[in-house]
N, C-alpha and C positions, 0 to 999 in steps of 0.2 A: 519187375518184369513179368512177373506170374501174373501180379493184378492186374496187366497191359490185355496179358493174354486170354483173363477169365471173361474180359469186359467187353475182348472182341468178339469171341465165341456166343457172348449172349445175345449182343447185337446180332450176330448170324444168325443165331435159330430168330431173335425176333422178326430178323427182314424177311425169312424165309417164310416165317408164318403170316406176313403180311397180306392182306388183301388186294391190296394197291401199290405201286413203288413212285416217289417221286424222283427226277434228274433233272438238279439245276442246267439252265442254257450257260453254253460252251463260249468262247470268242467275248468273255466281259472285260478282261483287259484292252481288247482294242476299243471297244465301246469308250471305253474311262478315257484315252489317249484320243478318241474321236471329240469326246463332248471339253477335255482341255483346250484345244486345237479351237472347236467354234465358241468356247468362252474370251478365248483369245483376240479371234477373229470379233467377235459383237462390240468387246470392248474398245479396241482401235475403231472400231467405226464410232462407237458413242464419243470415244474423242475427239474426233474429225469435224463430227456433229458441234460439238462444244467452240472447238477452238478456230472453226470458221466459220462460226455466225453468222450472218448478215447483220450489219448496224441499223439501229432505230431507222425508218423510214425509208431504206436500202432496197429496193425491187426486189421481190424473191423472199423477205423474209418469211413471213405470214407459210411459207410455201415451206420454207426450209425447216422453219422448229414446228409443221405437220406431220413434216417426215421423219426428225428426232423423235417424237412421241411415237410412230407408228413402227421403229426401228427400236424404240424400246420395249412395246409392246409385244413385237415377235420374238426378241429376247428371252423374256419372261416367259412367254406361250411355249416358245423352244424348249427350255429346262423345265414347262411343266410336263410337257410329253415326254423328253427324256426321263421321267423318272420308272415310267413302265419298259425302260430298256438294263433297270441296274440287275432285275435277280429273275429272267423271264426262268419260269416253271412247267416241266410236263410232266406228266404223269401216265401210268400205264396199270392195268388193272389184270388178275389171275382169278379169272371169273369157275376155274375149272377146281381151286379151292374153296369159292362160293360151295359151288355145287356139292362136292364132295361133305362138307362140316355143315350148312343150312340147309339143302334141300327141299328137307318134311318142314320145315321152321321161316320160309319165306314170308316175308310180311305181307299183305292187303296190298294195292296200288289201286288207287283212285286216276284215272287219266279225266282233264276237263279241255275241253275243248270248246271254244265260243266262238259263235258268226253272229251277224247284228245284222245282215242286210239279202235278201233272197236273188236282189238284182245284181245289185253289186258281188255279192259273194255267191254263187251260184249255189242249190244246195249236192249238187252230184261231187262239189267240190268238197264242201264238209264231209257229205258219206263216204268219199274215198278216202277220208282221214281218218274217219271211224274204223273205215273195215282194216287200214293200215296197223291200228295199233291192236285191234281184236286179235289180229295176226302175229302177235310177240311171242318168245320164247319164253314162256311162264304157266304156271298154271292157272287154269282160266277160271275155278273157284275163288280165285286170288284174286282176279283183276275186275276192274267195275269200269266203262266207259260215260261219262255223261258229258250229253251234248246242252250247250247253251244257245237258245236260241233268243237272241234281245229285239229282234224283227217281231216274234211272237207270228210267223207265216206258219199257216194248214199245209204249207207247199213239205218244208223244210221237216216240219214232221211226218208228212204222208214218204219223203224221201227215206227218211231214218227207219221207219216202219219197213221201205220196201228191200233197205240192206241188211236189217236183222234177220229179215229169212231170208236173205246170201248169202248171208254171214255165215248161213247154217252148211254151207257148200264150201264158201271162199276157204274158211278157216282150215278145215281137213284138208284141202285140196293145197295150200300152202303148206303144213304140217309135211304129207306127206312126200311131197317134191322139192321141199326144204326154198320157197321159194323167198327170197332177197328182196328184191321190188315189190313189198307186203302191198303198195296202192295196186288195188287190181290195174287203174288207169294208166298208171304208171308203167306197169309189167306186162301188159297187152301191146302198149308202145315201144318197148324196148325190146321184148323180146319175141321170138318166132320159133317154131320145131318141124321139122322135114317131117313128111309123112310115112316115111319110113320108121320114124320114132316109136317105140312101144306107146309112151307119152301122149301119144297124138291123139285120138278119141277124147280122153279125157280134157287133154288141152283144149283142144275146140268144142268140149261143151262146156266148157266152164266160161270163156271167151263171150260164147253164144248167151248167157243166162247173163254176163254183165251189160253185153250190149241191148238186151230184151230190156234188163230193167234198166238202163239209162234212155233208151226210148220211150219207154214207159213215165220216166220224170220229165224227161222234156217237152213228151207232148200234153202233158198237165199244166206244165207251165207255160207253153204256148196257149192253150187254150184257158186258162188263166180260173177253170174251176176242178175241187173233185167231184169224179163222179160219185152217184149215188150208190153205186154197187160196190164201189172201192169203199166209201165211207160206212156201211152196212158192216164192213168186217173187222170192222177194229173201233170201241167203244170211246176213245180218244179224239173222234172227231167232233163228240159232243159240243167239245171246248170251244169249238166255234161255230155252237150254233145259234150266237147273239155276235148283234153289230161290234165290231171289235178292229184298231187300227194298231201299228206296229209302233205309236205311242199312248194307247189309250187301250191295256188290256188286262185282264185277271192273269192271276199264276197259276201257271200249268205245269204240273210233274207228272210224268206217265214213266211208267216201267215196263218196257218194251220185251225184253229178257230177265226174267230174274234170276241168279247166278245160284240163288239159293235152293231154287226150284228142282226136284231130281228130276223132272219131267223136261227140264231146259237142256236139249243134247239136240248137239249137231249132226248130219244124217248119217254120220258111221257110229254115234251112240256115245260120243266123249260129253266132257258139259262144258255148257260154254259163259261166257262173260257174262255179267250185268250189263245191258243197253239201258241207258235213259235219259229221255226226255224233257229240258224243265226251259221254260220260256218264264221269267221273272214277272212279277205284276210292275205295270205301266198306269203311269197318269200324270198329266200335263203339269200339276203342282209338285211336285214330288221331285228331290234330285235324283237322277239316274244314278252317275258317277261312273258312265262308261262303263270300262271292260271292268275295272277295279268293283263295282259292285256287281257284276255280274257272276265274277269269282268268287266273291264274299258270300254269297248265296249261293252258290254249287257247294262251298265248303260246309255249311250250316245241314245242306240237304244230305248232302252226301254222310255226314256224321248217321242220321240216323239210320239210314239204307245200308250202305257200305262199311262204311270205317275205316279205310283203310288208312292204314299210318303212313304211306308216302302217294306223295300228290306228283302227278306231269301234267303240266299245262303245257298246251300249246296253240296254238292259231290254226284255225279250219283250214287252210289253206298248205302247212307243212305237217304231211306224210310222216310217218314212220315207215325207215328205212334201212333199220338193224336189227333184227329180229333178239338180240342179244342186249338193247342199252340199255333195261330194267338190269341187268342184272349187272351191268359196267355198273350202273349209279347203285345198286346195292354194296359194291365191292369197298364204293367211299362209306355207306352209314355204318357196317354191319363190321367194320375191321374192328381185332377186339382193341387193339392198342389206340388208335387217332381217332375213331368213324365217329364216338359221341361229340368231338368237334364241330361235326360238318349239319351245315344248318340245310344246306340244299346244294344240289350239283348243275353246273349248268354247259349244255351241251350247243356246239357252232351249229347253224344257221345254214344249210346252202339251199343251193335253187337249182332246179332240175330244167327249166326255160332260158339259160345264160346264152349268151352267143357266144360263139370263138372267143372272139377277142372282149367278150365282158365292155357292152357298148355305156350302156349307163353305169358302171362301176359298184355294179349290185351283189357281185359275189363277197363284199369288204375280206376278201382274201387277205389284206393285212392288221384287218381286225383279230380275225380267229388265230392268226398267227405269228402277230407282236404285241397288239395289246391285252388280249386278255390272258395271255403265259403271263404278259408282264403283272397283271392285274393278281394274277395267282402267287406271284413269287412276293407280294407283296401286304397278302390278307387275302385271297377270294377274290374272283371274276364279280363285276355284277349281276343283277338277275335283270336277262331282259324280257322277261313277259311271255317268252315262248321256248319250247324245247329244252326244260327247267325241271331237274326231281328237287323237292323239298320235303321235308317231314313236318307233315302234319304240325305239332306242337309248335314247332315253332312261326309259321304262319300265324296261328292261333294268340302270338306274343308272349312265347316262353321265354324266359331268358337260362342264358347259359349260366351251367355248375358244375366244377367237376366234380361234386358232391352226388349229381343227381344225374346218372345217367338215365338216360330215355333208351330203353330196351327194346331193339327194334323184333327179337326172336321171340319175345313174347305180345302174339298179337291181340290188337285191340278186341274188346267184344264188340260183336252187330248186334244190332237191332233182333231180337226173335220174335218180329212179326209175321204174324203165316200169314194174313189178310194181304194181301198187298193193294187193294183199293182203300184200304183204312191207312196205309201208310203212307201212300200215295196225298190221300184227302188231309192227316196231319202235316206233313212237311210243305202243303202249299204255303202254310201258313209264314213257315222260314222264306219266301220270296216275295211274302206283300212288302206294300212299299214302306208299310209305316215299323215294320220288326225291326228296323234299325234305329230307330228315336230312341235317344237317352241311353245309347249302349255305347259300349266303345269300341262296336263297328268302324273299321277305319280312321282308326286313331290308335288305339293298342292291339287289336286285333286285327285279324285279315289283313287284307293290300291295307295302304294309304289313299287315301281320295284328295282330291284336289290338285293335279296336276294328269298334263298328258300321259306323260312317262310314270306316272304309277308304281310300276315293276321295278323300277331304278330304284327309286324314292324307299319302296318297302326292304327292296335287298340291303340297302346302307344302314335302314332302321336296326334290321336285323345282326350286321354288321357290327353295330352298337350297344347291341345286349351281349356282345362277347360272341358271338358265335363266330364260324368261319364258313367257307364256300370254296368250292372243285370247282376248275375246268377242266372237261374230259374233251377231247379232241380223238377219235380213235380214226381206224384205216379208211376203215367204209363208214360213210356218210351217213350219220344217224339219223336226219330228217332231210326234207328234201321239198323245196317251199315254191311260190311262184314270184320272180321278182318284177319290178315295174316293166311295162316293157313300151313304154310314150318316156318322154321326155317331162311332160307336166306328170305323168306319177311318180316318178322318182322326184320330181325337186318338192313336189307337195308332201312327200311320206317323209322326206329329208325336213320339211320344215317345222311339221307336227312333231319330230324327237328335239330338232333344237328349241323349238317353241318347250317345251317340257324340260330337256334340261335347264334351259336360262329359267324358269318357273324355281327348278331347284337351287340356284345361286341365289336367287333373291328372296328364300323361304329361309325358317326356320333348320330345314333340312342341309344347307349350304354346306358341303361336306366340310371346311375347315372350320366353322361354326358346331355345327353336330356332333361332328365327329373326334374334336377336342377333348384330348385324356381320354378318348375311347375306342380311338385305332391308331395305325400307324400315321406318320407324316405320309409316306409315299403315296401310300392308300388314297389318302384325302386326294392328293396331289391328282394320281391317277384317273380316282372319279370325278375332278372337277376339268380336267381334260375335254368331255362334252359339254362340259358345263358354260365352255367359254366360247361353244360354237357360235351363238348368236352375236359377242360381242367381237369377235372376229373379224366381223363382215364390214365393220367401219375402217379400221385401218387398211383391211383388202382394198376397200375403195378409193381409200385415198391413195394406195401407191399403185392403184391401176391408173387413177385420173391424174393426179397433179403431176407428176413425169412427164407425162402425155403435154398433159396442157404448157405447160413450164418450157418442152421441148421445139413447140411450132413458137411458143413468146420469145426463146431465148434466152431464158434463164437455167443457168446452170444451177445443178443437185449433187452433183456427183463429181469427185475430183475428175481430174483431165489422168487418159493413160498413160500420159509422160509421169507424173507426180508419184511420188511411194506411196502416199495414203490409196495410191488405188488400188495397192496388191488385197489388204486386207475387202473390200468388195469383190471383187475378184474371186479370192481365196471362198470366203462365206457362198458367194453365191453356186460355182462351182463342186465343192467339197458338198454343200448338203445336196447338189442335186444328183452328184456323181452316188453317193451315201444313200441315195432313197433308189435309183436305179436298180444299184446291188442288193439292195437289200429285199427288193420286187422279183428280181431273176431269183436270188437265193429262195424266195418262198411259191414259187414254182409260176408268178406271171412272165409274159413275152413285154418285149418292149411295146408291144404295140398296147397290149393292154396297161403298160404305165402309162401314157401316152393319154388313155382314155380315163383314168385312174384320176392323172393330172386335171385334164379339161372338166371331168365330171366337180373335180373340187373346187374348181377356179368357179365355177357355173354352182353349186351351192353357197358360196360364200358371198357370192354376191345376188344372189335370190332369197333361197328359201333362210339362211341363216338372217338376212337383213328383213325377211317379213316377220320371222319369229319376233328378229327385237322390236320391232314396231305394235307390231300383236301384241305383245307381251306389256309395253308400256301402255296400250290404250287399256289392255282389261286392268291392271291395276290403279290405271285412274279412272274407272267403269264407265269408257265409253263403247264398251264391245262384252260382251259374254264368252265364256270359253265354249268350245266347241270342239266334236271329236270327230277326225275327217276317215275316212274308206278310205284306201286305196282299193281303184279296182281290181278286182282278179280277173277281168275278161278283159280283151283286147277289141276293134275293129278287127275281122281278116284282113283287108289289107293293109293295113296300120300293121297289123302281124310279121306280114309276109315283109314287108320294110324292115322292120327289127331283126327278124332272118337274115336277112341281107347285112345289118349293121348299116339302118340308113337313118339318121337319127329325126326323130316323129316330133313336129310343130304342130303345125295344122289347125290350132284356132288361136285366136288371140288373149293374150296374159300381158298383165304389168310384167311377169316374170319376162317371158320374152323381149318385152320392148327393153329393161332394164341389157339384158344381153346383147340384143342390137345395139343398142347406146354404146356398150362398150367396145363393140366390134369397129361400130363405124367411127366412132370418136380415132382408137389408136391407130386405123386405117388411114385418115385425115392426118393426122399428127406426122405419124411416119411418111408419110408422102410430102408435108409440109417440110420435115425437117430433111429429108434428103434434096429436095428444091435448095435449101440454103445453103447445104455443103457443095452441091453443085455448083450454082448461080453466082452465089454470095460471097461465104462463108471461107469456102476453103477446106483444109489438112486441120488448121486449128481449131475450127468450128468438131470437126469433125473427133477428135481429141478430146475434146472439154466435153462432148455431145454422145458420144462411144455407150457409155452404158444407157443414157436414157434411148438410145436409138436400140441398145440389144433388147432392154426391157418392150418397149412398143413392139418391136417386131417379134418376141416370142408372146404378147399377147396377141397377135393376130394371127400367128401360127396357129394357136391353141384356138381360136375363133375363127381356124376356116372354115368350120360347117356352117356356121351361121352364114358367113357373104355364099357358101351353093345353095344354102336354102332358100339366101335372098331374091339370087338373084338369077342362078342356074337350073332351078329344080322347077316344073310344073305340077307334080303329083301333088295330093293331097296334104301330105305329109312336109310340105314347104310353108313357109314361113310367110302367112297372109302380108301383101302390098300393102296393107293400111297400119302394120305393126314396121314395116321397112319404112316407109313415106314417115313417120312419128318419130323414129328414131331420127331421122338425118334431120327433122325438124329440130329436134334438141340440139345437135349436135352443131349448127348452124347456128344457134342461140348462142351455146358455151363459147362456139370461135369468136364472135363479136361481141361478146361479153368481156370486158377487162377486168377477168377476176384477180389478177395480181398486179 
């Protein structure tokens, strides 16, 4: 009893000196009683499937064992998603014991941040990322910013030039009014002060100096040169004083602020961050390797300037918006007990542009909030490429020991260069294109190259050497991003991850291949969950189409509602969709946003997942080259003012669209077809035997009523061009007098 008592008392003082605490998710007994219940349910249907065949040469068959394989496939798909529902994980962090035992002893932080394009990604967009994270609660001898520029634009650097000395305002002026919304853009937008305010002076000239210098960037980019007087002030624009394209250019590293500098202080006299500048060298031979070498060369560069031992990445486009998550993600490396486990932390994703009701289902609200707890309770979240602390070494392809821990309280050395255009002129040399020949660049170190998803790909690598991974989810919104806001960027951004994951099922990387004897089952299970996005999209299609078609031919699929075998269809189909409802309400969406949730899935799975696999099969038989796509971060205004509304944006023509007209108008035909027959024909029994192919068609036309207003009711812009409608019913008129069965 004593030894009971000594073991819990140590345990106390351990939790209590903990950094971090984790708590298993609550409600896993009914889960366990839920996924019983639909193994139940699948199997009674695969028997059904079995034991009422259709005989050799029987109309319908061809139709019916489509549908067994496509009922066994969601089977399988089913239980591999359940497995991020068996030990969901959260975690919560005591950053106020941080403070108290580390303080003097905080590590370095490297922040990297990449844009590739000046049009597409605006640069005022990237500078309010910059100033967002200069804005951390840290100290600023500690932290280093460098911006990646792959466009290699005079625009995008003359921008970063003209926020470094904002910086020198923004940052105090955040500091001292403890400001939240660290994007000046951001925080101009959201918030307001009466002029009775003490605050108020200051407020509006701080206001006034961000809107000077974003008129200042836009009318440069409008007029599409620098001037000579701008470029006279800062030695940096030399870089472009030879012909030079955004694939065809030298390496350029400029250090804007140097952090080491005592002369580097902001205008009330504190010091402030390292800014810099580095645009990688370009040329048309040479592989890029997208963002993944882009990183790989911030990491090489950053070594000899900064050094800091923990790295955030994230995307020009997602802000920092907690002025506290350096020191959440310290809470995971720096604990004495667990933290030399943790390889990297990775932190949810939201958007500050969402509409109400979440029109393109951009917020993945049940991403942040069932799969990656579950992904946690299971080994570690993945790393997706953005809004991500790592440690240094292990990017670099350390591998894990508990032998060797990695001391994050004793920091790296820098570089002691006082020259800073000599260090400047050595580290270009880490961005030419050829410093990665015969290295193992992107093979043991750094990202992984050769796939879209990258960041996936390297997180599991690392997952593999032993190490593990946090998901930290806190109150207020740690980053704060721009989501699609057209209808073709979201299935285009959706198609680029499934294109990339499907790239990893069929690699070496294959997470049950890989990750054999070197993680858990679940793990595996959980990360190949994306992985099966693209192959998805064929059984999607068949049980959108052949029901359909099957329904106006007459051929029954589906028992009759008189028959018992019909409880279990029944059961399955109602039970998950009653189960995905609740479980939308419980993580704080409205139904209308399931609604949109749903539609938005139904509309990837039969677009962008079914382009990936197509893509995906031509470049391994090399009739296509891989290719890394933008999403944009600008909108039309009124394509905008549409999306405000939650009016969903067409407006030119896509195979993607006509494939969604196809399906709208195919089950529109069908279900008009078949209620004709229970009318005219048919009857009560017609109608019985015919029951669920009639439910399924009419909730895919439900879920596809935007498409027939855009068809056919809308004139704005943002409707759905006559020559993608006229196309569609063309086919659709081919399928009905076609005797496909």
């Amino acid at each position: 009893m004593r030894t009971e008592e000594l073991r819990s008392e140590v345990e106390m003082e351990r939790k209590e000196g903990c950094l971090f605490e984790v708590r298993r998710g609550k409600g896993r007994p009914w889960w366990w009683l839920y996924a019983a219940s639909m193994l139940l349910g699948l199997h009674l249907i695969w028997a059904y499937r079995v034991s009422h065949m259709p005989v050799a040469g029987e109309k319908g068959r061809w139709a019916w064992m489509a549908m067994f394989a496509t009922e066994l496939w969601f089977g399988f798909y089913w239980f591999i998603t359940f497995s991020v529902r068996w030990n969901p994980t959260y975690r919560y962090t005591f950053k106020d014991r941080l403070s108290h035992r580390y303080e003097d002893k905080l590590p370095g932080v490297d922040v990297f941040i990449c844009t590739a394009d000046p049009i597409i990604e605006p640069p005022i967009i990237a500078i309010n990322t910059v100033l967002s994270v200069l804005a951390y609660d840290y100290p600023p001898e500690k932290l280093s910013v460098y911006l990646s520029d792959d466009g290699g634009s005079i625009f995008t650097f003359y921008a970063l030039l003209e926020a470094s000395q904002f910086a020198k305002s923004w940052v105090p002026f955040c500091r001292k009014f403890n400001v939240q919304h660290m994007s000046p853009a951001i925080f101009f937008s959201k918030s307001s002060i009466s002029v009775h305010d003490s605050r108020f002076s200051e407020w509006t000239t701080m206001k006034k100096l961000y809107k000077d210098m974003e008129c200042r960037i836009d009318a440069t980019m409008k007029q599409g040169y620098i001037l000579k007087e701008i470029k006279a002030k800062h030695e940096g624009f030399l870089e472009w004083s030879f012909k030079s394209t955004s694939k065809d250019h030298q390496a350029i590293v400029k250090i804007l602020i140097d952090g080491r500098d005592q002369n580097a202080r902001d205008f009330e006299g504190f010091a402030m961050p390292t800014i810099v500048y580095m645009a990688r060298e370009k040329h048309p031979k040479y592989q890029l390797n997208f963002k993944a070498g882009a990183l790989n060369a911030l990491l090489r560069i950053s070594e000899q300037i900064s050094n800091g031992s923990i790295i955030l990445t994230i995307d020009c486009d997602m802000c920092a918006n907690n002025v506290e998550s350096i020191r959440d993600a310290l809470c995971f490396f720096m604990d004495e007990e667990r933290g030399h486990e943790y390889a990297f932390v990775q932190f949810p994703h939201n958007f500050e542009n969402l509409t109400q009701q979440d029109l393109y289902a951009s917020s993945f609200k049940m991403i942040h909030k069932v799969y990656f707890p579950g992904l946690d309770g299971l080994g570690g979240p993945m790393y997706t490429g953005s809004c991500c602390f790592h440690r240094r070494d292990c990017l670099n392809g350390r591998k894990y020991s508990e032998l060797n821990k990695i001391e994050l309280k004793r920091e790296n050395p820098k570089i002691q260069e006082t020259n800073m255009s000599t260090l400047e002129e050595r580290t270009k040399n880490l961005a030419s294109c050829s410093y990665e020949e015969n290295t193992q660049w992107g093979k043991e170190m750094g990202l992984k190259y050769g796939c879209p998803v990258e960041d996936v790909m390297t997180g599991f690598s690392i997952k593999c050497r032993g190490w593990k991974s946090a998901y930290f989810s806190p109150k207020r919104e740690p980053f704060l991003g721009l989501a699609p806001t057209t209808l073709s960027q979201a299935l285009i951004q959706h198609k680029r991850w499934s294109e990339g994951y499907f790239q990893i099922l069929l690699s070496k990387f294959c997470p049950f291949l890989y990750g054999f004897g070197k993680t858990k089952l679940g793990l595996q299970m959980g990360y190949s969950i994306c992985c099966f996005w693209a192959i998805n999209s064929i059984p999607t299609l068949i049980y959108i189409f052949i029901p359909s078609i099957c329904l106006i031919n007459g051929i029954f699929l589906f028992p009759s509602v008189s028959s018992l075998w019909f409880m279990p269809f029944a059961f399955v189909m109602t039970f998950s969709t009653v189960v995905s409802i609740w479980e939308s309400l419980l993580h704080g969406l409205t139904l209308k946003c399931w609604w949109n949730d749903t539609r938005m899935w139904l509309y990837r799975r039969t677009t962008s997942d079914l382009f990936a696999l197509v893509d995906t099969i031509l470049k391994l038989l090399g009739f296509i080259d891989s290719t890394f796509v933008i999403t944009p971060k600008v909108a039309d205004e009124e394509a905008y003012k549409r999306y405000e509304k939650e009016i969903m944006e067409f407006g030119s023509t896509s195979p993607m669209f006509t494939i969604l007209c196809t399906i709208a108008m195919l089950n529109l035909l069908c279900l008009v077809g078949g209620i004709i027959k229970v009318i005219m024909n048919e009857g009560i029994g017609y109608l019985d035997h015919m029951f669920l192919q009639l439910l399924l068609c009419g909730s895919l036309i439900l879920l596809n009523f935007t498409i027939f207003q855009a068809s056919f009711f809308r004139n704005d812009k943002g409707c759905i061009p006559m020559s993608t409608t006229l196309s569609s019913m063309a086919i659709v008129i081919v399928v009905y007098f076609i005797p496909i069965f």
